[in-house]
N, C-alpha and C positions, 0 to 999 in steps of 0.2 A: 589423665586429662589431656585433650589436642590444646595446642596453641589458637586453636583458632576459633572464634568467636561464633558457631552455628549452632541455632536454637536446636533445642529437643525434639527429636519428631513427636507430631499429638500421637494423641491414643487414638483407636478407630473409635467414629463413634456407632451407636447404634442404630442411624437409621443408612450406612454403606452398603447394607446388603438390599436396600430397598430398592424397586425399580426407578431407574430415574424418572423424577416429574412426577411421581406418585405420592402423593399426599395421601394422610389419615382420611381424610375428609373426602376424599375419590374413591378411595380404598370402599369405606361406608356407605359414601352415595349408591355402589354400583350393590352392594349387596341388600341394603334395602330398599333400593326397586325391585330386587327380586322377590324380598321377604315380604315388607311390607309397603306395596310403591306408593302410599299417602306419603311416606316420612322419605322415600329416594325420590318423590318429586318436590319435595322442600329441600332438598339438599341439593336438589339438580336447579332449582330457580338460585339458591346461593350460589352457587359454581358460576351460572351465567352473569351473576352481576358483578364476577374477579376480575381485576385489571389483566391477569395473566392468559392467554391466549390459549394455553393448553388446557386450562380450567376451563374454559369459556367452552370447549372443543369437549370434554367430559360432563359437563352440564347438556351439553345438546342431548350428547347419547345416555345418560343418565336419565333426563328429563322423558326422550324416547320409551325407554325398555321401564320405566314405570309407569306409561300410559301404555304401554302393551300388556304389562303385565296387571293391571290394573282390572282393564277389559279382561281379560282370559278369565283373570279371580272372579271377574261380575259376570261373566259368561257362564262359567261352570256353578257359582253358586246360583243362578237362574236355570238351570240344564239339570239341577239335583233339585232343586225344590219343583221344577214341572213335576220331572220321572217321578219322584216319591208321593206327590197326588194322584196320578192316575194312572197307580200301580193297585192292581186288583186281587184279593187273597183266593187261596186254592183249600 
């Protein structure tokens, strides 16, 4: 044992390998505005109302890329249900 009074170093813990500033909750947001952007544009209106500045900054673009991806979804299921009407058999 040292003489001298220096705490233990902690354990790592498990979110040190995470990106800094990246939260679960950004992590989620961005992936379902991909998947499903009803639920990353609820989670990109929370983000916008964090006190934290980098939240606020991943809610913009979260909020974004679920109203794009939104639109593309309602485009293409609008662009599949035209074509498979006035598709003619042979």
């Amino acid at each position: 044992m040292s003489s001298t009074d220096e705490p233990a170093p902690t354990p790592p813990r498990a979110t040190d390998g995470a990106l800094p500033g990246m939260s679960r909750l950004i992590v989620a947001g961005y992936i379902l505005a991909l998947v499903m952007p009803v639920f990353g544009l609820v989670v990109g209106v929370v983000l916008l109302n964090r006190p934290d500045k980098l939240e606020i900054k991943h809610g913009i673009w979260i909020t974004a890329v679920s109203i794009v991806a939104g639109f593309v979804f309602f485009l293409a299921l609008i662009l599949n249900a035209h074509g498979a009407g006035s598709e003619t058999g042979s």
